[in-house]
Backbone as numpy.savetxt, mean C-alpha at the origin, in Angstrom:
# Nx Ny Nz CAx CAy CAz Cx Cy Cz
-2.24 -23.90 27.16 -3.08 -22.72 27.16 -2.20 -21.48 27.16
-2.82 -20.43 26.53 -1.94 -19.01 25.99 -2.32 -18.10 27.23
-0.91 -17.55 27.77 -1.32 -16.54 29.30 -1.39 -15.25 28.46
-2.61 -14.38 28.20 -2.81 -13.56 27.28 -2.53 -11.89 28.72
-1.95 -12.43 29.61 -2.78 -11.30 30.68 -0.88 -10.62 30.59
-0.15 -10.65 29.96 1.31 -9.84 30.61 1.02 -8.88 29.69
2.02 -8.24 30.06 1.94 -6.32 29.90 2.24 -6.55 28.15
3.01 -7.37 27.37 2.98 -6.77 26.23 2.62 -8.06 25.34
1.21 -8.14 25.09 0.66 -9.24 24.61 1.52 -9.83 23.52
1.19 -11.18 23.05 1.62 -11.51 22.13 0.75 -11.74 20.58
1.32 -11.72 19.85 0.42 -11.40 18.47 -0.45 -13.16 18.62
-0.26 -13.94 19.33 -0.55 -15.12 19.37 -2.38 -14.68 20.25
-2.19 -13.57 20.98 -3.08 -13.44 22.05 -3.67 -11.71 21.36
-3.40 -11.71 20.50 -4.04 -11.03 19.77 -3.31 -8.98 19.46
-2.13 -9.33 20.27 -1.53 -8.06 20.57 -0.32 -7.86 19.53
0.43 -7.58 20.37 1.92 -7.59 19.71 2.03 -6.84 18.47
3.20 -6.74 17.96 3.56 -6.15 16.81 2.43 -5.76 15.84
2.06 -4.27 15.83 0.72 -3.58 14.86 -0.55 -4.17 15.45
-0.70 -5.12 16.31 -2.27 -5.30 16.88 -2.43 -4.41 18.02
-3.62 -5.09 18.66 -3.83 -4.13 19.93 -5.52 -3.38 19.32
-5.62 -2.22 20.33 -6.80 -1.73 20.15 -6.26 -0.25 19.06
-5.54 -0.22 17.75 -5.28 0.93 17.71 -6.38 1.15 16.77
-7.38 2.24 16.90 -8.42 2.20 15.91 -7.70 2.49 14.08
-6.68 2.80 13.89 -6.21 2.68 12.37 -5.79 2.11 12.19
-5.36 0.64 12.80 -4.98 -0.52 12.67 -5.68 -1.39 11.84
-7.34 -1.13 12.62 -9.06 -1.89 13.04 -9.32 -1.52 11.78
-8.92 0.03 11.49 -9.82 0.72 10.03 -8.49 0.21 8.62
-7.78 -0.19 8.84 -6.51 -0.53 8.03 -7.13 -2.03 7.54
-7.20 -2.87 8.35 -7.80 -3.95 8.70 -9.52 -4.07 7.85
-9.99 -3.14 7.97 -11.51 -3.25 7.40 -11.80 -2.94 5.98
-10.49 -2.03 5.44 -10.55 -2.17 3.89 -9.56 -2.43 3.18
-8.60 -3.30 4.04 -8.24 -4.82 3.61 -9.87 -5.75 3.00
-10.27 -5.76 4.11 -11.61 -6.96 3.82 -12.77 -6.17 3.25
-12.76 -4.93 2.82 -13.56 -4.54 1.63 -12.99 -4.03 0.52
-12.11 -4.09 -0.03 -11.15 -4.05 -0.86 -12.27 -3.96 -2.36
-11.65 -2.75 -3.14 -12.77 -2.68 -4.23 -12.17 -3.38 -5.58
-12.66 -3.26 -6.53 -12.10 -4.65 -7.40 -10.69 -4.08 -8.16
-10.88 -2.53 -8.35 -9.67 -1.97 -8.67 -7.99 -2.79 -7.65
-8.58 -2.71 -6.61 -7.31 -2.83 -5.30 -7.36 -4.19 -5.88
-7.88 -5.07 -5.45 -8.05 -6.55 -5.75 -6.99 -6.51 -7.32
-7.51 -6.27 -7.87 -6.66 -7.05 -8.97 -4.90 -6.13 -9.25
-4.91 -5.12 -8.47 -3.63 -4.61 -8.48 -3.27 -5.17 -7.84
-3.27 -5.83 -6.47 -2.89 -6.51 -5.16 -2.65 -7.67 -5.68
-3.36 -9.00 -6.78 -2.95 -9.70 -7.04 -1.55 -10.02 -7.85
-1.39 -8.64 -8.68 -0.41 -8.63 -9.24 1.31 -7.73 -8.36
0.77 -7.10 -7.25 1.78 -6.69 -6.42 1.89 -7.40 -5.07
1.07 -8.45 -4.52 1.08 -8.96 -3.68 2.58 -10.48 -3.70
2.84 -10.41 -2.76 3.48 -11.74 -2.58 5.11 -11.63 -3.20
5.61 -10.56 -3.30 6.77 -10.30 -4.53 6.73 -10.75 -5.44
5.37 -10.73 -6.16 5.31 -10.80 -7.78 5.69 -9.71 -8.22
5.85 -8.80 -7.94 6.23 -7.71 -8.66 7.63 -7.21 -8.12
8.70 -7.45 -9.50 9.91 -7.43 -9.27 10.84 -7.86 -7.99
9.89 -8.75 -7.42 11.01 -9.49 -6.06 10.77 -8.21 -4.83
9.80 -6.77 -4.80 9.37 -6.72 -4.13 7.90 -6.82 -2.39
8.66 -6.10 -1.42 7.72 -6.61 -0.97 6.45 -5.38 -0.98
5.05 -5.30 -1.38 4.46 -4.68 -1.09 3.37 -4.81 0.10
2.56 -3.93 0.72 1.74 -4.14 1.87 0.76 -3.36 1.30
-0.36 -3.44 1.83 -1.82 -2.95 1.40 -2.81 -2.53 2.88
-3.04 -1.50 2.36 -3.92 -0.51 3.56 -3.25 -0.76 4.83
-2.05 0.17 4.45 -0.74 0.33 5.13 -0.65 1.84 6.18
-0.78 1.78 7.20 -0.90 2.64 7.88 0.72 3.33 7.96
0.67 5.07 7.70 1.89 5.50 7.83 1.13 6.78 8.33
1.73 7.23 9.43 1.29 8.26 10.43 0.08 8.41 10.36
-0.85 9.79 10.60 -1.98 9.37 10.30 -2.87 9.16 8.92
-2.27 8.33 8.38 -2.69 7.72 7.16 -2.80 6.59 6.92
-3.65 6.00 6.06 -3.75 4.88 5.71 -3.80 5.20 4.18
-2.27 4.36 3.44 -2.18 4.33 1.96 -2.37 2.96 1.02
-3.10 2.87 0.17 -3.85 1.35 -0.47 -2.40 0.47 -0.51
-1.18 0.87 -0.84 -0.35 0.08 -1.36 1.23 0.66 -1.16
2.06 0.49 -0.11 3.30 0.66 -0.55 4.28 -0.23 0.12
5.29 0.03 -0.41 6.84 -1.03 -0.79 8.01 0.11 -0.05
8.34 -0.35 1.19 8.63 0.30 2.07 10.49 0.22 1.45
11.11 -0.26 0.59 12.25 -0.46 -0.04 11.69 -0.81 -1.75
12.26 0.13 -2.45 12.46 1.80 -2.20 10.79 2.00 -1.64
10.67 3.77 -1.30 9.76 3.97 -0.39 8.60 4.78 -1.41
7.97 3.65 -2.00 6.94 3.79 -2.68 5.20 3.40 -2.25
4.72 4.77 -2.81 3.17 4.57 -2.20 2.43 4.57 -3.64
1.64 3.47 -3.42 0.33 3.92 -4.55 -0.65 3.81 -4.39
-1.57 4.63 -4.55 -2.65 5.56 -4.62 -3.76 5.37 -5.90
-4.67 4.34 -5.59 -6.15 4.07 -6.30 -6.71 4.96 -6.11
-7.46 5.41 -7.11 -8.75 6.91 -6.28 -10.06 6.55 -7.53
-10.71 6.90 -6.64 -12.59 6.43 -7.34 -13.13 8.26 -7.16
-14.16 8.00 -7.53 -14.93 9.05 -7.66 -15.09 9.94 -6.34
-14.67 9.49 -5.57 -14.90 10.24 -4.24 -14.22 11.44 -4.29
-12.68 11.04 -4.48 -11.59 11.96 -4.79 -11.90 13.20 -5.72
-12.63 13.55 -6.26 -12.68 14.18 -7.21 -13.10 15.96 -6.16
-13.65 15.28 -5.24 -14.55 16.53 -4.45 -13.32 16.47 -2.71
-12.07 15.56 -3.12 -11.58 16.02 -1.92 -10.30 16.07 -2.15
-9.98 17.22 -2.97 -8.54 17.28 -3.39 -7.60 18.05 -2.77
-8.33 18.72 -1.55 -7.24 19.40 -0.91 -6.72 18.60 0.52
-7.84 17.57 0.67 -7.27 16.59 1.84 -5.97 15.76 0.92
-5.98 15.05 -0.21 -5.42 14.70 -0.98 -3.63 15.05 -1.18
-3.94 16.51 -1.28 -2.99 17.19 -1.08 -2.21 16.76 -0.41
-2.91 17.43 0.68 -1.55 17.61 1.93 -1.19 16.23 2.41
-2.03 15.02 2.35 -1.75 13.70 2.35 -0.26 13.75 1.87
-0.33 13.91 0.19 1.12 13.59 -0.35 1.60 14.10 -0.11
1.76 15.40 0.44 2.64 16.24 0.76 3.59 15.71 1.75
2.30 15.27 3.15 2.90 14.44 3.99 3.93 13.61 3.77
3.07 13.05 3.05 3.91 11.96 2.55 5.53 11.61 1.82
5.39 12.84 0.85 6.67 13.11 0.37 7.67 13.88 1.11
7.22 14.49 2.71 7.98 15.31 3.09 8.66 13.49 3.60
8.38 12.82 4.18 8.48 11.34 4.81 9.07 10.85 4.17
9.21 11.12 2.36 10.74 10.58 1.44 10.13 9.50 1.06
8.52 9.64 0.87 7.87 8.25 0.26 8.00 9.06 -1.39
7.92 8.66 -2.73 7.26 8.43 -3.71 5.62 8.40 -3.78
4.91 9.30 -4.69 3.32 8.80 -4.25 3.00 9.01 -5.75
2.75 7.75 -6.48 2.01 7.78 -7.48 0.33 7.13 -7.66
-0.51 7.96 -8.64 -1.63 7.89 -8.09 -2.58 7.37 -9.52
-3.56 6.38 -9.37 -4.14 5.96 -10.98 -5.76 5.84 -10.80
-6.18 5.93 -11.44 -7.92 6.33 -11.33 -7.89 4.96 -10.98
-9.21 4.62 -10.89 -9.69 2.92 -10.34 -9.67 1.80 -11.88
-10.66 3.10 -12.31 -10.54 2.09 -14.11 -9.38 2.00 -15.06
-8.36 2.66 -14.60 -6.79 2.51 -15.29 -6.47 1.13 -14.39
-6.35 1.03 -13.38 -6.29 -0.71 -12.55 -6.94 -1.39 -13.38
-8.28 -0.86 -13.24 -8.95 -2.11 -14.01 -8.99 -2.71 -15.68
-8.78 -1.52 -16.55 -8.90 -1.55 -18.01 -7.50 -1.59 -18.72
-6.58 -1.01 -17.79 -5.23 -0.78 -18.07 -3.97 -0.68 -17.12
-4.48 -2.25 -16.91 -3.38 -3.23 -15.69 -1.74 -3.03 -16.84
-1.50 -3.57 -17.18 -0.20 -3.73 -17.69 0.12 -2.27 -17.83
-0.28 -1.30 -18.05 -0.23 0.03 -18.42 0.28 0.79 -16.94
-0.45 0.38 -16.15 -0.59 0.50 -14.67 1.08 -0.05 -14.07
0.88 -1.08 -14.44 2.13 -2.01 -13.91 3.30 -1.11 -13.99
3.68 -1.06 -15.79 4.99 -1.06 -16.35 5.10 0.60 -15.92
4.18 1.76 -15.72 4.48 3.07 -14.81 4.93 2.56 -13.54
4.38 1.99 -12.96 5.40 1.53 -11.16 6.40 0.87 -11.47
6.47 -0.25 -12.06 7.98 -0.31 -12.42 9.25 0.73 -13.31
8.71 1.30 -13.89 9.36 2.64 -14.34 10.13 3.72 -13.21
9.13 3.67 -12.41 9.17 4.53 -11.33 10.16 3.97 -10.03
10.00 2.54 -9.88 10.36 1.62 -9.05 12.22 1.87 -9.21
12.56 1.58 -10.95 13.62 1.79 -11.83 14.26 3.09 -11.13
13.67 4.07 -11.22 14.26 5.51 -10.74 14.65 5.55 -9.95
13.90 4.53 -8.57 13.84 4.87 -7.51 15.20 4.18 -6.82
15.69 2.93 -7.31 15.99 2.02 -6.88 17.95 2.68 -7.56
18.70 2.50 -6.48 19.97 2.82 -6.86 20.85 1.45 -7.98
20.59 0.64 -7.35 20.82 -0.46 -8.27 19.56 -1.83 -8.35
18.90 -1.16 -9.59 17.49 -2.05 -9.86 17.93 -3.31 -10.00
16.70 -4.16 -9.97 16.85 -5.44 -10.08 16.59 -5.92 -11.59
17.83 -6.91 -11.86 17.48 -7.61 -13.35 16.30 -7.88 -13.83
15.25 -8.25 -12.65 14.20 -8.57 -13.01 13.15 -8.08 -13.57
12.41 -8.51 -14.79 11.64 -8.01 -15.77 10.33 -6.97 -14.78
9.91 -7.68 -14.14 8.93 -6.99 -13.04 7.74 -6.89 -13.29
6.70 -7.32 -14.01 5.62 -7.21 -14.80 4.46 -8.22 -14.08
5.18 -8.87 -13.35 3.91 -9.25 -12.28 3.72 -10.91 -12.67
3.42 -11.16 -13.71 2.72 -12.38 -14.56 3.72 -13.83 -14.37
């Protein structure tokens, strides 16, 4: 039986490393599991180091933010946006701003460029990935 009661739980007991009660953890966590079909099929193709032998993470909490997708080596964020975005571009803003003051990369693609124009999608983050990376990897990077 698991002693869940000491001061710094274990991820076994539901704590530890990124668990706990942090509510942007909970909300990080909840659209993971509503994930819209745009994320879904980018995630299949950046998930798992299919994409160029990196690692990416998804609804990735970085200060107070939560960003759909980034690859913490090099320090790349990407950014799905749906129709919502259209009417909140000054929160948007200062997001990346944030973000880039933090020495992330933030590139950003409508939902239906994921969806209609995956490879299109792809070969810009790996482009970008290329720039980013002091000595890139041989690898083709295209996901497939």
């Amino acid at each position: 039986m698991t002693n869940c009661k000491r001061k710094l739980p274990s991820p076994a007991c539901g704590g530890g490393a990124g668990g706990g009660g942090n509510l942007q953890v909970a909300r990080a966590r909840s659209l993971r599991s509503n994930a819209t079909d745009a994320e879904q099929k980018l995630w299949y193709h950046l998930r798992a180091h299919r994409f160029m032998g990196l690692k990416f993470k998804r609804q990735k909490p970085i200060g107070h933010y939560i960003v759909d997708f980034a690859c913490m080596n090099p320090k790349l964020i990407i950014k799905l946006d749906g129709d919502q975005h259209l009417d909140q571009g000054n929160y948007d803003h200062r997001r990346d701003s944030w973000l880039r003051d933090q020495g992330f990369e933030v590139l950003r693609f409508w939902n239906n460029q994921a969806l209609s124009e995956t490879s299109a999608v792809l070969e810009m983050i790996r482009q970008r990935v290329l720039a980013l990376s002091p000595n890139p990897s041989p690898a083709s990077g295209k996901g497939e």
